[in-house]
Each structure stands twice: as C-alpha cells, then as structure tokens.
N, C-alpha and C positions, 0 to 999 in steps of 0.2 A: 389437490390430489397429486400424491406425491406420481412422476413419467417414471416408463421404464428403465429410459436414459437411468436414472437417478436412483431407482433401486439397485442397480445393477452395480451402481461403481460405490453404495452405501454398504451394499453383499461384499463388493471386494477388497474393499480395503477394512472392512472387518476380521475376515480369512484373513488377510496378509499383513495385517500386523503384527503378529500373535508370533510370526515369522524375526520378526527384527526384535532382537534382546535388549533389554534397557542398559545394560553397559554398553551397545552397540551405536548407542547415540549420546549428544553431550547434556550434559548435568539439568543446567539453564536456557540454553539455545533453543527456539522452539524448533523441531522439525516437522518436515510433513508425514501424515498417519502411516501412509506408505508412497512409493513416488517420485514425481517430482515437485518441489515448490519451488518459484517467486516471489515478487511480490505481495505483502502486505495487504491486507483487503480491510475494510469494515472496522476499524480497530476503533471500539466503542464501548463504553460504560454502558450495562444494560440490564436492569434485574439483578443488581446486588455482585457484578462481576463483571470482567473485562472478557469482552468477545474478541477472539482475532479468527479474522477471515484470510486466507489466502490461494494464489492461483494456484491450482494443485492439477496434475494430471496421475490420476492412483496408480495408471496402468504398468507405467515403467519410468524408470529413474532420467526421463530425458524430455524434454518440450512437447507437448503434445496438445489435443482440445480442450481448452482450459475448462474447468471446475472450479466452486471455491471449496477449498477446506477448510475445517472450523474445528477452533479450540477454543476452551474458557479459562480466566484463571483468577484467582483472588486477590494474587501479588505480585503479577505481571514473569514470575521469575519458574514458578510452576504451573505447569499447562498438564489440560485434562481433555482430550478429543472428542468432541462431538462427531455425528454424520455430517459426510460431505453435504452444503447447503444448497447450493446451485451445478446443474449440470448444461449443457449444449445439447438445449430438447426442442427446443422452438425456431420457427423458421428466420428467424432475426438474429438467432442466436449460434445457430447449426454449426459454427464454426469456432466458438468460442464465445464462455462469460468469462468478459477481461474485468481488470481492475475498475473499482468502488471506493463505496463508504457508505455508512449505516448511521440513522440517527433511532430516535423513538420519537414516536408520532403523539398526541396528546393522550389519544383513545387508548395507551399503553403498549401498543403492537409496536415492534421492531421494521425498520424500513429498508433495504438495502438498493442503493442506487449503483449499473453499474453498466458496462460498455457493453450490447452484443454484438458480435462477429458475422458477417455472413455473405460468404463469397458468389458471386456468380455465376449459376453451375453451368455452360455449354455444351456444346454434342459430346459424347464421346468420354463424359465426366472431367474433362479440362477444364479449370477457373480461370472465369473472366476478374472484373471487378468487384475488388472489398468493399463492403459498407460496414461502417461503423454506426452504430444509434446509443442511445443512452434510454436505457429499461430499468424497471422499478421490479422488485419483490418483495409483499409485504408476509411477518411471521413473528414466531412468538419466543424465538430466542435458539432453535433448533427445526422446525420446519417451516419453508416459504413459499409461498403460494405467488409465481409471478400472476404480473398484473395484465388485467385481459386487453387493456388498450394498449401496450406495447407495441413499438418502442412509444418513450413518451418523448424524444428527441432525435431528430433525423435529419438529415440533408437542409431539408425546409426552413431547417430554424441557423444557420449558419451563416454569415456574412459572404458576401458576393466572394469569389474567387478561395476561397479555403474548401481543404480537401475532406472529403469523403470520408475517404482512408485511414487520414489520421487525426481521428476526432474522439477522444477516449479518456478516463477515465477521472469521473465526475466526484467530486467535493463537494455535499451536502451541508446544510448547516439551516437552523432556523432564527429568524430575529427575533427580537424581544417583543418585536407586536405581534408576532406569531406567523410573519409570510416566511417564504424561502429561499434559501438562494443557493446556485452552486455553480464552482466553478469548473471549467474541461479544457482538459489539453489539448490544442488544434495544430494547424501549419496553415500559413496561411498560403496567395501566390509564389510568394518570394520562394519559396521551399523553405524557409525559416520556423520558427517557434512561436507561438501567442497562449494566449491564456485566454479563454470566454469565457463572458459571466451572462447570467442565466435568472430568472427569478419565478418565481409561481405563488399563488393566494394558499396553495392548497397544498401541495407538493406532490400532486400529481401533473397537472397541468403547464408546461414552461413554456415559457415566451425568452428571446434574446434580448440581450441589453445593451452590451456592448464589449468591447475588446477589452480585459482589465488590464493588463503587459503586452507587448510587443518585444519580440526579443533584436528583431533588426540583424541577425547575423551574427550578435555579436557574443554569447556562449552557446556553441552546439546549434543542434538544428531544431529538430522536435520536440518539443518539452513534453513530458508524460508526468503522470502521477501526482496535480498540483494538492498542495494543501495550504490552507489562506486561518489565522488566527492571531487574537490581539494577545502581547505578552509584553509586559512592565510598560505598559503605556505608548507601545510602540504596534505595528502591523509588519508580520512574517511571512511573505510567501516564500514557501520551497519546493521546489520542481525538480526533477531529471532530465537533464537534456540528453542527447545523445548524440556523439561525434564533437566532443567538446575539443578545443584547441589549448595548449597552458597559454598563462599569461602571467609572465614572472615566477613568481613561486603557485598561482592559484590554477586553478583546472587541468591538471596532469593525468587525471583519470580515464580520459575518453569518452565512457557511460558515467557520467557523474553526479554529484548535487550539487543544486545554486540555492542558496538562501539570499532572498531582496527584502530588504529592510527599507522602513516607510511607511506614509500614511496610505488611509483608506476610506470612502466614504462609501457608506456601504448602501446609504438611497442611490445617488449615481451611480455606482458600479464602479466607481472611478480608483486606481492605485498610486499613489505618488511615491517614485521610487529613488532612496536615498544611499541607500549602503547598500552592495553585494559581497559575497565572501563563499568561499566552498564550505559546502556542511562539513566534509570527509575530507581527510586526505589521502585515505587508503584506496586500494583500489576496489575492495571486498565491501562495498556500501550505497545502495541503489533503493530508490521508489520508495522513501520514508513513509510514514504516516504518524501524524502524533493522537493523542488524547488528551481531554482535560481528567485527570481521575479526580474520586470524590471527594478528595481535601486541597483541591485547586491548582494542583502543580502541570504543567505540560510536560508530556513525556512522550519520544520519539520511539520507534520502532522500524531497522531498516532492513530488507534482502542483504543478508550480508555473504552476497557473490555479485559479479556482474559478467554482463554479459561478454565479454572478451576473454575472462579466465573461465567460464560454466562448463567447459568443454572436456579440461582437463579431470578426468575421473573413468573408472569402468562404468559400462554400460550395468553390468551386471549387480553393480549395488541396489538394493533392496529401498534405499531414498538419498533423496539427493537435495540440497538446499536446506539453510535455517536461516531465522531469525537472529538480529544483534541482540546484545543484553538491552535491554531498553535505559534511556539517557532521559536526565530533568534536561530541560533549558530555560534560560532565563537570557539578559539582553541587560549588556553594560559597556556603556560609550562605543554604543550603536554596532558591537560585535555578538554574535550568537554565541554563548557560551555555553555546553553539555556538561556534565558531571553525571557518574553512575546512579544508578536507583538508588533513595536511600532505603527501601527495603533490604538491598544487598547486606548491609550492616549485622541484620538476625543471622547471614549464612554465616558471620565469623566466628569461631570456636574453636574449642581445646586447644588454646591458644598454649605456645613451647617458649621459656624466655630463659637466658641466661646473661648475666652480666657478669664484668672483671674476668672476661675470661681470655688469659694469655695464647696466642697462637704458634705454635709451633710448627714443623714439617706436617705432620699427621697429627690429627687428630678428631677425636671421636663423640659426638654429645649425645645421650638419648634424645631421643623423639625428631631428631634434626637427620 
C-alpha cells in the first residue's frame, strides 16, 4: 500500500514537471522528474527495459530526504519517468532511502535493495546518532511494497569496530546456484574505507561473511556505491571514495572513482586485488553503477556532478543533476577501457560533407 509520504511527493512532481520545458533540459542526459538528483540507483534490466532508479528530493533543486526516482528506457539514451518508487515513510528510514540496486527475483517480481537512514531523535527534536541499515522493497517494475522485516541488515551483522553510520549502499547480485550475495560500503576503526560482503539462501535473509577490500588509507576515506562484476575474464570492483588525495597523475578529484582489477572467489567472499586506476578523470563523475543489458555488453552509468562543484547553481532552478551518457567497458592489459554506447551511432544524421575545398579569409558553406 502505497504511504502518504509517497503519494504526496508522486502528486508533486507530477504537477511540477509539466513546469520544466523539454528544451529546458539536455537531449540524452537523464535528469531528475523535478528536483534534485544524485546518484544512480537500481540500474537493471527488467521486463523488456532498462530501469534507472535515482536519489531524488522532488521538493527543491537542493539535497534533501532522499527518494528514489524512476525512469525506464529501451536504449539507455531516451528516458521516460515513472512515479517516484521509494519515499522516507518508515521508521528505519525517516531520514532517507539512500542508494541501491535492483535484481529480479525468480517468482518475476523486481527487488530493490537499499540503505535506510534514521537519526536519533532527542528532546527538543535535536539529532543524536545515525543509523544506517540495509532494507529490501519488493515490486512489479513501478510500485514497491517494502518489506515487513526491515531492515534486513543492521549494526548486528557488521564486523567488531565499523561504523554505524557509514554502512551503505548494497550491490545485489544472484549466483548461478540461485543464493545471493551483495556487497556494502563500510568504514571500518581506522576511519578508513572496506567493502563488506554479505550472502543469503534467500535474499531476504543475510548473514556476514567477511571483509571483501580493505582500503588501508590508501585512496580517500569512505568508499560508497560499490559495484563488484566479471568482465573479459578478469573481476571489477568500483567504488567512490571520498576525500581522495592525487597520486601522480591518478586521483585529482577529491570525491572520485577507483576501479580494482583482480580476482574473485565468490564462495569465500574473497577479492585478490591486482590493478587500480581512476574510472574518471574529470571532476563531474561520482557513484557509477553499471548493467549487463540484453546482448551482453557492460555498461556504466555515473552522477555526472560531484560533490565539491554541486553547489554552484541557483537555488531557484526547477532540477538540478543528471546522468552521464552511458559508456561499454571492457578490460585490455589489465586497464578499464570505456567507449560511448554504441546505440549513439542511430543519433548520427543528415550528415553535411564537402571536399577539395580551398580556404580562404572568409568563407561560407551551407549547412556548416
């Protein structure tokens, strides 16, 4: 049953689209319905289309209690909105649904796994302490019913000395014998960065396994947004750390990406980590997420702002945040290589060409 949280913010960014003209926004870039967006949520094959979920706040163009928003698309490059899918209705969550990811479950239902928020409220309405858990929502591609034993991940399940606080946003995935596994960005003592892995019979159910990465200090602090998949015969993890430092020409960004190249076994839990390299060099590319679509390619999808430039803009704009074009990757002499969608190829048309032509001061060509 859909909360009133959630009718309320489906009513308004319904009204308030209708507000922002479609030359008002870019071509391919997905943006949020109205708002603000972040990061990338859920981004999953699902019923004959690509779902992209994202952290949305409808109300205004600026950080707020997160939502997810949701759009579908056929070819990754045009996006159609759905209603927002998740709002901050439940008591686990009151404070924010943070970033996910979405599988499909056998029974054909849509699953979305994802971080809720929820502060400690003390006299006077002044916050104590965060808690982070990991909650399930299961649905049918546009409405989601969470789950009634939420969270399904909590404090309890976390290695001695790692925080509370920053324990967030889980990477689902099923094996081929049909268990599941995912992994979440933690901190441990150190104040540093790890990666947890996770498994369940069921995927409701999770039990700890063990630490998959340790960052040790050595890019940024916190790692957010892990995404864990095999590609040319190799294993990708890529994360966001944040407060990164450069090292040579690599990590100049601050809020950046880390791509770790290397094995994986995925009964222990275990990551053998061989190659690192920045995803991005830019500064406008945060909290990836990729996909397998249905003719086998991987393909990335990232927040293309981050958080040290998100500031710069009026308040007064109508949305704020988009999507990168989405990128293949592939893995050659143990480097991440991207190239644009090849879908992009049908945008090229009425194509203007002229040869032998002599240049002078001025001059004028149709269509040029």
């Amino acid at each position: 049953m859909t909360s009133q949280t959630l009718r309320e913010a489906r009513k308004y960014e319904e009204v308030f689209e209708k507000t922002i003209k479609k030359e008002e926004r870019p071509e391919f870039h997905l943006t949020p319905r109205t708002g603000w967006m972040n990061d990338p949520n859920g981004f999953s094959w699902y019923k004959g289309q690509y779902h992209m979920f994202y952290q949305y706040y409808p109300y205004e163009s600026k950080w707020g209690p997160m939502h997810w928003g949701h759009a579908v698309s056929k070819d990754l490059l045009h996006w159609e909105y759905l209603p927002a899918a998740l709002a901050p209705d439940e008591f686990y969550d009151m404070d924010g649904c943070f970033s996910g990811s979405a599988i499909e479950l056998p029974d054909g239902r849509q699953m979305l796994m994802y971080t809720g928020v929820s502060k400690e409220h003390k006299h006077y309405g002044s916050h104590g302490d965060e808690f982070q858990t990991q909650c399930i929502a299961i649905g049918d591609g546009v409405d989601y019913e969470k789950y009634e034993y939420n969270p399904v991940l909590d404090g309890k399940e976390l290695p001695e000395g790692s925080s509370k606080a920053d324990f967030r946003d889980p990477k689902i995935w099923r094996k081929k014998d049909g268990t599941y596994c995912c992994i979440i960005g933690n901190r441990p003592a150190d104040g540093s960065g790890q990666i947890l892995f996770y498994t369940s019979e069921d995927g409701f159910q999770w039990k700890y396994k063990n630490v998959l990465v340790s960052n040790f200090n050595r890019f940024g602090k916190m790692w957010e947004c892990p995404d864990l998949f095999e590609l040319d015969g190799k294993w990708v993890l890529l994360t966001s750390p944040q407060d990164m430092l450069p090292e040579g020409f690599e990590y100049h960004n601050g809020n950046g990406t880390l791509c770790l190249i290397g094995d994986f076994d995925e009964d222990e839990g275990v990551f053998q980590e061989m190659h690192n390299q920045s995803v991005d060099y830019g500064i406008d590319f945060y909290a990836p997420q990729t996909v397998l679509t249905s003719d086998g390619r991987r393909v990335m999808i990232g927040w293309m702002q981050n958080w040290d430039s998100c500031g710069i803009r009026s308040r007064e704009e109508p949305w704020f945040g988009q999507m990168s074009l989405p990128r293949e990757l592939s893995i050659k002499n143990n480097r991440l290589y991207q190239k644009p969608l090849k879908e992009l190829d049908a945008m090229r048309c009425n194509k203007v060409e002229y040869t032998g032509v002599t240049l002078t001061e001025t001059i004028w060509l149709d269509g040029i």
